[in-house]
C-alpha angles and dihedrals in degrees: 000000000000113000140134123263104246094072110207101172137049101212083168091058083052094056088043091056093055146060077263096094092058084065100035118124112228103191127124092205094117081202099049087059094033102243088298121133099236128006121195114203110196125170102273099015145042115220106203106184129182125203124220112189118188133172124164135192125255131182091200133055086218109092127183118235092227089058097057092045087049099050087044081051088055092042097051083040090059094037088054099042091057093050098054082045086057090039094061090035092065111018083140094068115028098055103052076094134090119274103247111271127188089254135051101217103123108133096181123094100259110098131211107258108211133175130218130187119204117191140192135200124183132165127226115214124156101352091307132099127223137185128243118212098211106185116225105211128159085266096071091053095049109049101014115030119024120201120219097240105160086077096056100170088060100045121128117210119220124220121157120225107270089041093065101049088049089053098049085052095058097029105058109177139039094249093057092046104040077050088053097060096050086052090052099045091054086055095059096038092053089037100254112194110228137155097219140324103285098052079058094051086060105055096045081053094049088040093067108205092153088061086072090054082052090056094046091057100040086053087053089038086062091036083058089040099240083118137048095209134346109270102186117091120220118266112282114218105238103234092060095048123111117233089255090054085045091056085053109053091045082058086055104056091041095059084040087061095030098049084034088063089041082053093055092049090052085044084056090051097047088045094059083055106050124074138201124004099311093057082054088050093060098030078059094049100055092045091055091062111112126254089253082057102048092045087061094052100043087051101056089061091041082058089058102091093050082059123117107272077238093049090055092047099050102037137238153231130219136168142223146167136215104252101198094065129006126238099067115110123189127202111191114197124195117201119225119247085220099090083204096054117112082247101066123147097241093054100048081049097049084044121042106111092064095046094054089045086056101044082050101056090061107113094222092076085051087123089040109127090195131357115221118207113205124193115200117200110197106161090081106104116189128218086280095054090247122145096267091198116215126197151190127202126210129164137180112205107228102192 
């Protein structure tokens, strides 16, 4: 990893706060990573990033501007440099993946490679560092810093620090990222304007795009019979929403970020359950479900408490389906608070592998590629007399 001496900023303890640390690869073979500093394997993409870390001296607490876009110049140069280096070292390597798409729907096993460059810029004044916020608009790319597009499938991307911890809060999940970054490199690649990379986080969010690949599921969803008839409207382009559409759709991404965080904490409790690698596996699976998906879920236990007193009692069973990719089914199971119902939780528990075996015989889940079973505990109150929701996670691969 280059970097000055004087580190300014911990890019490990922002892997270690994400979802990032479930897809790092650990491993301390220079050749299995490609000479890159981190490398995140999800499920249909690699991730390969390189850091450039850069502080510099400075007598007076009056910097020019000029010389902060010039030493940046310098920062995103060297970071650059070293990727195409790696690129030819291990072309080998690097190009058995998928050239990047808009859209993440490969089902083979040949993932999207793509490549990320973080940077960092402090200045050093008086013993004492501090970091510089360097926007990267389109402008920079433009006139200062020109990115080699034609060859798509070897492009870096390049975020500074505080723009990507800003951009793991709002994008959850690695669908919506990796989506992100396909979003982002269209936008370069059509010249985009843009001030800097959140602004452009939240345009791809108030765009909407994800909402057509909920409408694609939720048609399969009433092929298969799960729905009666598809609910989610098409993306509406922003500039032809009313003011009450555009509300909407602003609820809506807030309940997809607020029930997304809910979803992490309930990920923290199943992962102090699950043991070895196939526990890890699971625990993988569930955290790669998209913020829309998670939404659903959470919801549904969110909806507990508006339940008949008997419903509660007795225990109930609801469905849902992942909404980014068909072919995930949920069972959600909610114990009953009566310890004697037929859906108690030690049943479920005991039992499990043959319920499972059963949902999965109905011909309706004949197209499921896995089958999740989700126990939800409710009878758990906290200090502040809040619902304090256990649960147990269970799945049975179909294909």
């Amino acid at each position: 990893m280059t970097q000055n001496d004087k580190q300014h900023f911990d890019w490990q303890r922002l892997v270690e706060n994400s979802f990032l640390s479930l897809y790092q690869d650990n491993t301390n073979n220079d050749s299995e990573k490609c000479g890159y500093d981190y490398v995140f394997r999800f499920k249909q993409a690699n991730v390969y990033v390189l850091i450039q870390n850069e502080v510099f001296e400075t007598k007076t607490p009056d910097i020019k501007k000029s010389l902060i876009r010039k030493k940046y110049h310098k920062v995103v140069n060297q970071l650059t440099k070293r990727h195409y280096k790696l690129q030819n070292k291990y072309q080998n390597e690097l190009h058995i993946g998928k050239q990047p798409t808009r859209r993440l729907r490969q089902k083979d096993n040949c993932p999207t490679n793509y490549y990320i460059g973080l940077t960092s810029l402090a200045v050093s004044y008086q013993d004492k560092t501090y970091p510089i916020d360097y926007k990267l608009g389109s402008e920079f790319f433009r006139e200062d810093f020109v990115l080699d597009l034609d060859n798509k499938d070897k492009t870096i991307q390049i975020f500074n620090a505080s723009s990507m911890l800003s951009l793991l809060q709002e994008l959850q999940t690695p669908i919506d990222f990796i989506e992100f970054i396909n979003y982002y490199q269209s936008a370069l690649m059509n010249f985009v304007e843009f001030e800097h990379e959140i602004e452009l986080v939240n345009k791809y969010l108030q765009e909407g795009l994800f909402l057509d690949d909920v409408r694609n599921v939720e048609q399969q969803l009433v092929d298969a019979g799960f729905l009666e008839e598809i609910n989610q409207k098409k993306a509406i382009a922003i500039d032809k929403r009313s003011q009450k559409q555009q509300k909407a759709h602003q609820k809506l991404l807030d309940s997809m970020q607020e029930y997304s965080r809910v979803w992490v904490k309930l990920l923290i409790k199943i992962n102090q359950q699950l043991r070895g690698e196939l526990g890890r596996k699971l625990l993988v699976k569930l955290d790669e479900q998209s913020m829309y998906t998670r939404m659903k879920i959470v919801a549904e236990v969110m909806d507990f408490v508006q339940q008949p007193i008997e419903l509660q009692q007795q225990g109930y069973i609801r469905h849902q389906h992942s909404y980014h990719q068909f072919g995930q089914h949920f069972v959600l199971i909610f114990y009953g608070l009566n310890q004697q119902s037929q859906l108690n939780r030690a049943y479920i528990q005991q039992h499990h592998a043959s319920i499972l075996q059963d949902l999965a015989g109905n011909a309706q889940l004949e197209n499921v590629e896995e089958l999740f079973l989700l126990g939800f505990d409710m009878s758990h109150r906290t200090e502040q007399d809040e619902i304090d929701v256990q649960i147990d996670a269970y799945s049975l691969p179909l294909k």
